[in-house]
GUDO-416165 format. One record per atom (N, C-alpha, C): atom name; residue number from 1; x, y, z. Coordinates in nm, 2 decimals, decimal comma. Layout:
N
atom = CA; seq = NUM; X = X; Y = Y; Z = Z
...
END
This chain:
93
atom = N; seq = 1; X = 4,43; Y = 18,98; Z = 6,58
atom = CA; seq = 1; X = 4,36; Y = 18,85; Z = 6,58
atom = C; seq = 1; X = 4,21; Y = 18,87; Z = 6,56
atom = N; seq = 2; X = 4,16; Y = 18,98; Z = 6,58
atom = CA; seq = 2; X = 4,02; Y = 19,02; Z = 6,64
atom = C; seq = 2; X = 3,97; Y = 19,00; Z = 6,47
atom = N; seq = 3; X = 3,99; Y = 19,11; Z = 6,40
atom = CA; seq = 3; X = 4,00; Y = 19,14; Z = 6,30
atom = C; seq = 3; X = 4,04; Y = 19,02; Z = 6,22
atom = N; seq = 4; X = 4,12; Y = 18,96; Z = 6,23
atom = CA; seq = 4; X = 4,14; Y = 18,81; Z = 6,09
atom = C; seq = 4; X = 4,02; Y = 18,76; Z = 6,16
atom = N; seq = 5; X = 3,98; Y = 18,71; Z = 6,24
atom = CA; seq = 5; X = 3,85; Y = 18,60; Z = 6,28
atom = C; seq = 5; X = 3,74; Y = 18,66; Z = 6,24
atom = N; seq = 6; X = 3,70; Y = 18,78; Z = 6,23
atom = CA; seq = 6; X = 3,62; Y = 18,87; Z = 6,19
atom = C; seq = 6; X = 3,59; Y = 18,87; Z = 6,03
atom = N; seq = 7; X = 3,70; Y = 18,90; Z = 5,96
atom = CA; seq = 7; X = 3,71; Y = 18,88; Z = 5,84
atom = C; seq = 7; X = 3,75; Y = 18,72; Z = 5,78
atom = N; seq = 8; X = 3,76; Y = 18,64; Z = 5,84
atom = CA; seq = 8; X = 3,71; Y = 18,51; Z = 5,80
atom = C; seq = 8; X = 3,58; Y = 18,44; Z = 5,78
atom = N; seq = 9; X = 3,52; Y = 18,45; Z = 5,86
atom = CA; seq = 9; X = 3,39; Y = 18,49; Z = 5,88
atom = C; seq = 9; X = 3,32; Y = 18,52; Z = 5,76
atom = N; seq = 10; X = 3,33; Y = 18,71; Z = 5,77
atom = CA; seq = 10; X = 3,32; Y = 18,73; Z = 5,67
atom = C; seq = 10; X = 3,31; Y = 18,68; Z = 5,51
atom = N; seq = 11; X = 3,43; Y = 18,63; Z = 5,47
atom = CA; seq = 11; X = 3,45; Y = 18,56; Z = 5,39
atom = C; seq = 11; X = 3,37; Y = 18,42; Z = 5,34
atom = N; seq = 12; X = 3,34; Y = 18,38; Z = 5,43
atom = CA; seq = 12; X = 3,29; Y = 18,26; Z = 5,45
atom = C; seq = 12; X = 3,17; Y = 18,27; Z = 5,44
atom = N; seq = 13; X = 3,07; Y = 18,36; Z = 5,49
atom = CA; seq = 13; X = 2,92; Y = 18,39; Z = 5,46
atom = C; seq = 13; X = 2,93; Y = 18,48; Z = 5,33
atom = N; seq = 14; X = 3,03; Y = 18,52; Z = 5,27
atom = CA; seq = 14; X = 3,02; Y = 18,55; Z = 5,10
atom = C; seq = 14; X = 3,00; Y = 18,47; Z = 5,04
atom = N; seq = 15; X = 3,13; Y = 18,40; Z = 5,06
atom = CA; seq = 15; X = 3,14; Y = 18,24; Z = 4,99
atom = C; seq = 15; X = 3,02; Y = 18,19; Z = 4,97
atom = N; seq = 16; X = 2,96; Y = 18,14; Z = 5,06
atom = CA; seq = 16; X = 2,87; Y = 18,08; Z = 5,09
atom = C; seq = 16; X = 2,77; Y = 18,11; Z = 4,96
atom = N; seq = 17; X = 2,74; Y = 18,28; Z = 5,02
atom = CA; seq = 17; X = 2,61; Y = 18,36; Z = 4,93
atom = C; seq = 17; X = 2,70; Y = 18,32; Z = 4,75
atom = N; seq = 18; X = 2,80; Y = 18,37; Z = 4,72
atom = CA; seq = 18; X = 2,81; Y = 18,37; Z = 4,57
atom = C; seq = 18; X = 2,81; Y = 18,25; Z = 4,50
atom = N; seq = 19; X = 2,91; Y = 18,16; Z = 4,59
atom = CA; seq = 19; X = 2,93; Y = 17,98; Z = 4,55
atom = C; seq = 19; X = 2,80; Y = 17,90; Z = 4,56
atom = N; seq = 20; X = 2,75; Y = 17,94; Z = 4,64
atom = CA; seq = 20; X = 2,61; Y = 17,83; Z = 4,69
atom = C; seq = 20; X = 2,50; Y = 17,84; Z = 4,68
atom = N; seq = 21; X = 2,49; Y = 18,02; Z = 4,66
atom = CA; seq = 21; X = 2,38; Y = 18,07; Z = 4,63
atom = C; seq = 21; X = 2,25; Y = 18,05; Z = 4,75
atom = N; seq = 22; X = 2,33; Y = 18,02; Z = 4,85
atom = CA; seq = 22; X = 2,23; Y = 18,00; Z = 4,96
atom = C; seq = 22; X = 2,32; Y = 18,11; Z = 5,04
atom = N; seq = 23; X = 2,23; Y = 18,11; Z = 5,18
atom = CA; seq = 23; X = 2,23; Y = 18,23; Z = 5,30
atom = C; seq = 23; X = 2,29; Y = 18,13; Z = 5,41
atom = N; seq = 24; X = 2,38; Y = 18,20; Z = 5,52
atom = CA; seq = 24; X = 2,43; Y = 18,11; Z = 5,60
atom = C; seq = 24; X = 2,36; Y = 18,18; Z = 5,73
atom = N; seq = 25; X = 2,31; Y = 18,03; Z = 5,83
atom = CA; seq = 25; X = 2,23; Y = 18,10; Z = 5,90
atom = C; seq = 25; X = 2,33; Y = 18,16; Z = 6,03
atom = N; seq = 26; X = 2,21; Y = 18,26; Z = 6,10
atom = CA; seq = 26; X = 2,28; Y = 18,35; Z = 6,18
atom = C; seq = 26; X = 2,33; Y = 18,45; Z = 6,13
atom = N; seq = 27; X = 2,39; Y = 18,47; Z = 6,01
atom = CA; seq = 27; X = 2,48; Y = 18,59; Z = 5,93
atom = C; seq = 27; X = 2,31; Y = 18,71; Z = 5,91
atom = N; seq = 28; X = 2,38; Y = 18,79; Z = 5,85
atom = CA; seq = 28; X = 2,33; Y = 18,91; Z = 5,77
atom = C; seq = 28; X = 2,27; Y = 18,90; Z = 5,65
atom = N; seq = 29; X = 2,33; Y = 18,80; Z = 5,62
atom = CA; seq = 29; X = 2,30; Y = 18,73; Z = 5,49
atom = C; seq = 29; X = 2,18; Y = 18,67; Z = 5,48
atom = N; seq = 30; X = 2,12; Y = 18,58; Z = 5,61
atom = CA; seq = 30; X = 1,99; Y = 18,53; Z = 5,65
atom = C; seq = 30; X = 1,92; Y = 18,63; Z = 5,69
atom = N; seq = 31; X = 1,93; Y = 18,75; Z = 5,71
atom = CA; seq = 31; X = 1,78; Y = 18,88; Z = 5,71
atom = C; seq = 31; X = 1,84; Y = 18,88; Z = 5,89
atom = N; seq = 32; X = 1,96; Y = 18,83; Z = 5,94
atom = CA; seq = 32; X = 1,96; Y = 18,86; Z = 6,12
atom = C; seq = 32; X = 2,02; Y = 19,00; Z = 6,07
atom = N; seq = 33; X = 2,01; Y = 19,08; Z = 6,19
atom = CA; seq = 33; X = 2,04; Y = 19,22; Z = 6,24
atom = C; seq = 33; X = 2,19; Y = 19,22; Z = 6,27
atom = N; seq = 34; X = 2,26; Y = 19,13; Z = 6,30
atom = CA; seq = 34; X = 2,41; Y = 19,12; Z = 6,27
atom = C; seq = 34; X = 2,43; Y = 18,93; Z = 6,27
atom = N; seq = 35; X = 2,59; Y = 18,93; Z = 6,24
atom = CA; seq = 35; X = 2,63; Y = 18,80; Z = 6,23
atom = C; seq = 35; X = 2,68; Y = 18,75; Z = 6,35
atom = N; seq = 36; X = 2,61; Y = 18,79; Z = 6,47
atom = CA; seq = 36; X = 2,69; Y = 18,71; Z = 6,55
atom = C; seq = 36; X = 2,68; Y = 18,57; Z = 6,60
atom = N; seq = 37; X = 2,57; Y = 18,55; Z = 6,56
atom = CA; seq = 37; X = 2,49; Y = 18,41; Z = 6,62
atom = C; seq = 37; X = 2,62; Y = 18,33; Z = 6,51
atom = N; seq = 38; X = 2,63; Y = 18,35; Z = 6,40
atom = CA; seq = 38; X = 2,74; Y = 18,29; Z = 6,31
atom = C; seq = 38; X = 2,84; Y = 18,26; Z = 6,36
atom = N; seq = 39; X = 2,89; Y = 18,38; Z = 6,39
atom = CA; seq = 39; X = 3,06; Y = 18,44; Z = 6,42
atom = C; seq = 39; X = 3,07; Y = 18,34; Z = 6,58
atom = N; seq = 40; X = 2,96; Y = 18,31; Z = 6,69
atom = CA; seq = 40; X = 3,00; Y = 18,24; Z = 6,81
atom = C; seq = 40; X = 3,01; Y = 18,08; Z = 6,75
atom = N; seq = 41; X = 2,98; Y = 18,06; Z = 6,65
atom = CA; seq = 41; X = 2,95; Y = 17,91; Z = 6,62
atom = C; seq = 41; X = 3,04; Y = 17,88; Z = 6,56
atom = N; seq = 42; X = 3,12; Y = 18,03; Z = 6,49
atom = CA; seq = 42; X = 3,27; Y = 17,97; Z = 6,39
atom = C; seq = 42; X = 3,34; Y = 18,03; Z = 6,49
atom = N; seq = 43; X = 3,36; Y = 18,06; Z = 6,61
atom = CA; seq = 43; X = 3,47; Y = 18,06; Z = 6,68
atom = C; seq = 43; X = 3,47; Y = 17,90; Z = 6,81
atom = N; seq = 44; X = 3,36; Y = 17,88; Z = 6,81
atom = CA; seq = 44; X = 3,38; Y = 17,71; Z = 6,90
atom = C; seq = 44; X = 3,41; Y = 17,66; Z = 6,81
atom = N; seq = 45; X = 3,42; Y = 17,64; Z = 6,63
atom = CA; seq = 45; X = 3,44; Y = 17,51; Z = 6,54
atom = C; seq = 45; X = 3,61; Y = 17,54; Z = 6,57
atom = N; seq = 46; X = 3,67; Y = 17,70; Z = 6,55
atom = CA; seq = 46; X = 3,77; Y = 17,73; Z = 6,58
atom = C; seq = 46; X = 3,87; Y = 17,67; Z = 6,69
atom = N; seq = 47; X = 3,81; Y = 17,66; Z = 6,80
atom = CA; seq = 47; X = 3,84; Y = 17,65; Z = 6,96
atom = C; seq = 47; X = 3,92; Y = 17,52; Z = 6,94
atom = N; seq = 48; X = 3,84; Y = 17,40; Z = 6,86
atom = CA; seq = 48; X = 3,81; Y = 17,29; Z = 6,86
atom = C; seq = 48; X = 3,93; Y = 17,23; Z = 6,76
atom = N; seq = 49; X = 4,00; Y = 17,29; Z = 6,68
atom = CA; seq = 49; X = 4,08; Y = 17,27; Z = 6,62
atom = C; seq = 49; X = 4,23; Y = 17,28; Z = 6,69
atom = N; seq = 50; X = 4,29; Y = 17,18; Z = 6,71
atom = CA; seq = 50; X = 4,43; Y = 17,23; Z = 6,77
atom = C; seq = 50; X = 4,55; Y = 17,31; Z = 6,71
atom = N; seq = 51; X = 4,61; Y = 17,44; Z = 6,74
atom = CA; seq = 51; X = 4,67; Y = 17,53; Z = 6,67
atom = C; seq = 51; X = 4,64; Y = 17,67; Z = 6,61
atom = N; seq = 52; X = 4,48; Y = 17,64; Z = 6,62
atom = CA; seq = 52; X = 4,40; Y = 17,76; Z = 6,50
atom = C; seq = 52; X = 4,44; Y = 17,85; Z = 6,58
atom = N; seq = 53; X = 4,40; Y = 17,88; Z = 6,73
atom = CA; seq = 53; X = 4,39; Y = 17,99; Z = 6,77
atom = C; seq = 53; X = 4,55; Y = 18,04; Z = 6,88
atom = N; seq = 54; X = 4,55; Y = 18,11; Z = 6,88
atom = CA; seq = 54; X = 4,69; Y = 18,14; Z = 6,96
atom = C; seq = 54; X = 4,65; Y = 18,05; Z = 7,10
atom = N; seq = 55; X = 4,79; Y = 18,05; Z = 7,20
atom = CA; seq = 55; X = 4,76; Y = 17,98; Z = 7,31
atom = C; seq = 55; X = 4,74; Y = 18,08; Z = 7,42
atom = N; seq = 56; X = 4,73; Y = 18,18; Z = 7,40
atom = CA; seq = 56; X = 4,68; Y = 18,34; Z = 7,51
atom = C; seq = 56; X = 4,51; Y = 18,26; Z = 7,48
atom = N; seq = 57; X = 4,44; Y = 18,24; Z = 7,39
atom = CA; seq = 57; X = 4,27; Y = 18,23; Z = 7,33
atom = C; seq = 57; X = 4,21; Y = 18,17; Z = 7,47
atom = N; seq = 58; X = 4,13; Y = 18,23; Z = 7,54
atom = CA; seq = 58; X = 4,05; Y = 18,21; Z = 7,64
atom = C; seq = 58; X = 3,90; Y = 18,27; Z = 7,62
atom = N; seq = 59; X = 3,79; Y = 18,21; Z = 7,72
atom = CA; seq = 59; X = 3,67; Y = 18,23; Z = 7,69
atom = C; seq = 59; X = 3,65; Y = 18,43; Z = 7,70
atom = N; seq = 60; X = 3,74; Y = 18,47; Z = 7,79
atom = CA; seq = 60; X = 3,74; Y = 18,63; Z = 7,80
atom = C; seq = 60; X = 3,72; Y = 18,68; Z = 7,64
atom = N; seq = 61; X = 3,88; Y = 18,66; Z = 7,60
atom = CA; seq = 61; X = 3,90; Y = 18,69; Z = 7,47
atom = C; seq = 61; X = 3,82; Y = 18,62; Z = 7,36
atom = N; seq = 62; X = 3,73; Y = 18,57; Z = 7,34
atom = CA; seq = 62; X = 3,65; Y = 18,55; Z = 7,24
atom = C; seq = 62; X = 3,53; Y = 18,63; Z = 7,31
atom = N; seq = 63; X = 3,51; Y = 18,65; Z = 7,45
atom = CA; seq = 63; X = 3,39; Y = 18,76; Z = 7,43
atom = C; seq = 63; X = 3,43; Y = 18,89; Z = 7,38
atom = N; seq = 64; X = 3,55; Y = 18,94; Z = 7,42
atom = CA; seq = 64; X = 3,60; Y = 19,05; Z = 7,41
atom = C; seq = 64; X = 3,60; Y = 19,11; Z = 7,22
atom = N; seq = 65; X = 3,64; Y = 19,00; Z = 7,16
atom = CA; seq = 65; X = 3,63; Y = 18,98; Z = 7,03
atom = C; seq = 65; X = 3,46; Y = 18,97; Z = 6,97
atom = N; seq = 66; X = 3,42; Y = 18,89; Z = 7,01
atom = CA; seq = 66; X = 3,28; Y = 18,93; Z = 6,96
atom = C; seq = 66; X = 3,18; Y = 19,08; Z = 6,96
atom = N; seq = 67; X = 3,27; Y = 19,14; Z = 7,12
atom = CA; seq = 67; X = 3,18; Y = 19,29; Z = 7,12
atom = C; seq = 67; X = 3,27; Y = 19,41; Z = 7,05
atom = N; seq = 68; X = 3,41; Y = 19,30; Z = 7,02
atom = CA; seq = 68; X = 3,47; Y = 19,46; Z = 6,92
atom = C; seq = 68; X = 3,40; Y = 19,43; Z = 6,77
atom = N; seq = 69; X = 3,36; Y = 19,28; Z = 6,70
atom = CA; seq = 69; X = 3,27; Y = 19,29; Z = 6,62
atom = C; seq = 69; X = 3,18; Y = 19,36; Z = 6,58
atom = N; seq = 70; X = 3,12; Y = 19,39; Z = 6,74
atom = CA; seq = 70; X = 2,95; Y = 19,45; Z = 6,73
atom = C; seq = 70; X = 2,99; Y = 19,58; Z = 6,73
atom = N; seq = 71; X = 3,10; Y = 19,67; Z = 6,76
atom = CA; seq = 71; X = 3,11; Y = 19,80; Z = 6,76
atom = C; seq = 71; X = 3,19; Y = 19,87; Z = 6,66
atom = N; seq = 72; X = 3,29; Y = 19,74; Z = 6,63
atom = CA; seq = 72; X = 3,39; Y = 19,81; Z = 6,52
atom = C; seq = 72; X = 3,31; Y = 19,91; Z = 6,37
atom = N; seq = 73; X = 3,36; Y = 19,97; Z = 6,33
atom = CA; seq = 73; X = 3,32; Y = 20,04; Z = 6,22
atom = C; seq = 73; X = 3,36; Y = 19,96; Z = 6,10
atom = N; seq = 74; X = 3,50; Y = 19,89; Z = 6,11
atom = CA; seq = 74; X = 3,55; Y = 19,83; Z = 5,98
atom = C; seq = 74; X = 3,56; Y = 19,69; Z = 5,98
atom = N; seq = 75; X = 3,55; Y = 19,64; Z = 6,10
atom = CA; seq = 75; X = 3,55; Y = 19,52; Z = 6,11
atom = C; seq = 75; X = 3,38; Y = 19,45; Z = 6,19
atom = N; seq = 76; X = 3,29; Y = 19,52; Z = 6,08
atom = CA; seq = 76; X = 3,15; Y = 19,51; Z = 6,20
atom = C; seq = 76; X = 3,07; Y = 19,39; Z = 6,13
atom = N; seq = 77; X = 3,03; Y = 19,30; Z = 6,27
atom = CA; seq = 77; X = 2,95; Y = 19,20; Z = 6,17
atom = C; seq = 77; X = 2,82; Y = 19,21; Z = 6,15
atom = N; seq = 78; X = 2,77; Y = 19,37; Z = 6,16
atom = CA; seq = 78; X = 2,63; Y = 19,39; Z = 6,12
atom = C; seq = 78; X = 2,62; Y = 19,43; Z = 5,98
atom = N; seq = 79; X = 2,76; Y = 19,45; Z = 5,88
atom = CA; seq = 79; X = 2,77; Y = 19,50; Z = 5,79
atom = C; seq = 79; X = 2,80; Y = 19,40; Z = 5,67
atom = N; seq = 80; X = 2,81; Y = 19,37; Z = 5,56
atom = CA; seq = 80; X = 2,87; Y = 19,27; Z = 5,48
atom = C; seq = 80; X = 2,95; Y = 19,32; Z = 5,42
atom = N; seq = 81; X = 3,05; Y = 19,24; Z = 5,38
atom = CA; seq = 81; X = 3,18; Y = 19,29; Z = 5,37
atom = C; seq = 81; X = 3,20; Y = 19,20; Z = 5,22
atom = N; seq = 82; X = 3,20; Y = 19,28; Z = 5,09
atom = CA; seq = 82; X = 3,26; Y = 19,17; Z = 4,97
atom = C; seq = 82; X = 3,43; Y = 19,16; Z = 5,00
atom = N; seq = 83; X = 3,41; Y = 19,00; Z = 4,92
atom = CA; seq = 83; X = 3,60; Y = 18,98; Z = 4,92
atom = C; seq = 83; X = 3,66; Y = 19,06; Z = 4,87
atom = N; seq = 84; X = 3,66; Y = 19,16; Z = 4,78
atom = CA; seq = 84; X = 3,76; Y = 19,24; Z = 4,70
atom = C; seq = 84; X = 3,76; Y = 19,37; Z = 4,82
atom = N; seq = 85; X = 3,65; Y = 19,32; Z = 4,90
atom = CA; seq = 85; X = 3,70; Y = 19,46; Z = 4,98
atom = C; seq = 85; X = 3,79; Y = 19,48; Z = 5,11
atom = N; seq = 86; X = 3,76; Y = 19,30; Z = 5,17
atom = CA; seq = 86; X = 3,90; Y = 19,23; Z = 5,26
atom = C; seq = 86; X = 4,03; Y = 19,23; Z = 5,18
atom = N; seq = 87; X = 3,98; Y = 19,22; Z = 5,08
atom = CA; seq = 87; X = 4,13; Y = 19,15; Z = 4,99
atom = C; seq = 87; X = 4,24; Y = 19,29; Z = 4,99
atom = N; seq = 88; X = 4,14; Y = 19,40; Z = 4,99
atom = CA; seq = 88; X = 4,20; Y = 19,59; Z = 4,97
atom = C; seq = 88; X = 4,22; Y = 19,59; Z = 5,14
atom = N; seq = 89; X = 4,16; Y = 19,54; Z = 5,24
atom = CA; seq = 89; X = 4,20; Y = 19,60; Z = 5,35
atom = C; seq = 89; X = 4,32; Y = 19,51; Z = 5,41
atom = N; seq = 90; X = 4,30; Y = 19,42; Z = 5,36
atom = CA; seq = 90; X = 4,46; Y = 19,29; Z = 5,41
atom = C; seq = 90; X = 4,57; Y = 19,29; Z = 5,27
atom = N; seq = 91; X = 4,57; Y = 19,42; Z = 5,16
atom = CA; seq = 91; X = 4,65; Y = 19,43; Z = 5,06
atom = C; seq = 91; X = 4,71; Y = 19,29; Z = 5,04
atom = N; seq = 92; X = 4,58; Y = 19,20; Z = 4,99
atom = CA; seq = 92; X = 4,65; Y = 19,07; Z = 4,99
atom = C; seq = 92; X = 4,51; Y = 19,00; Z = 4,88
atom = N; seq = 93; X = 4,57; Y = 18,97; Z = 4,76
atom = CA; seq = 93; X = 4,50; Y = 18,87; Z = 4,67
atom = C; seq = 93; X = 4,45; Y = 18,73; Z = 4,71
END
C-alpha cells in the first residue's frame, strides 16, 4: 500500500510538470529537498475520501508510510520518478 500511495504521488507531480507545465508545490519538482510536504497533503485529500484507503489506514500508518518514503531507495520521495519508469516497476501500461 506504501508503495501505490508513493507512486501516485509520484505520478501526479509528473503530470502536473509535463501537462501543465507548472511545479507542484511541496514536491521536488518546486526546488523542496523531498516531496513530503506534497505526499502529507495527498494523503489527508486521500483520508477524506470514503473507500480510497483500506479500513486497517490509521494516523500510525500514514506516518509509518511517509518515513518509508523518506528512506526507501525505490520508492523515495526525494527522487523523481518518470511514468514510464512506474509503469516498468508496476509492469503495467
Amino acid at each position: 500500500m506504501f508503495k501505490l500511495l508513493i507512486d501516485c504521488l509520484r505520478l501526479r507531480q509528473e503530470d502536473v510538470y509535463k501537462f501543465e507545465g507548472d511545479t507542484m508545490s511541496g514536491t521536488i519538482y518546486n526546488e523542496e529537498t523531498s516531496s513530503k510536504r506534497a505526499f502529507r497533503a495527498f494523503l489527508r485529500k486521500a483520508r477524506q475520501v470514503d473507500g480510497l484507503l483500506p479500513p486497517w489506514w490509521c494516523d500510525e500508518n500514514e506516518a509509518e508510510c511517509i518515513r518509508y518514503g523518506m528512506r526507501s531507495a525505490d520508492f523515495s520521495l526525494e527522487c523523481a520518478q518518470e511514468k514510464s519508469d512506474i509503469q516498468e516497476t508496476w509492469k503495467d501500461e
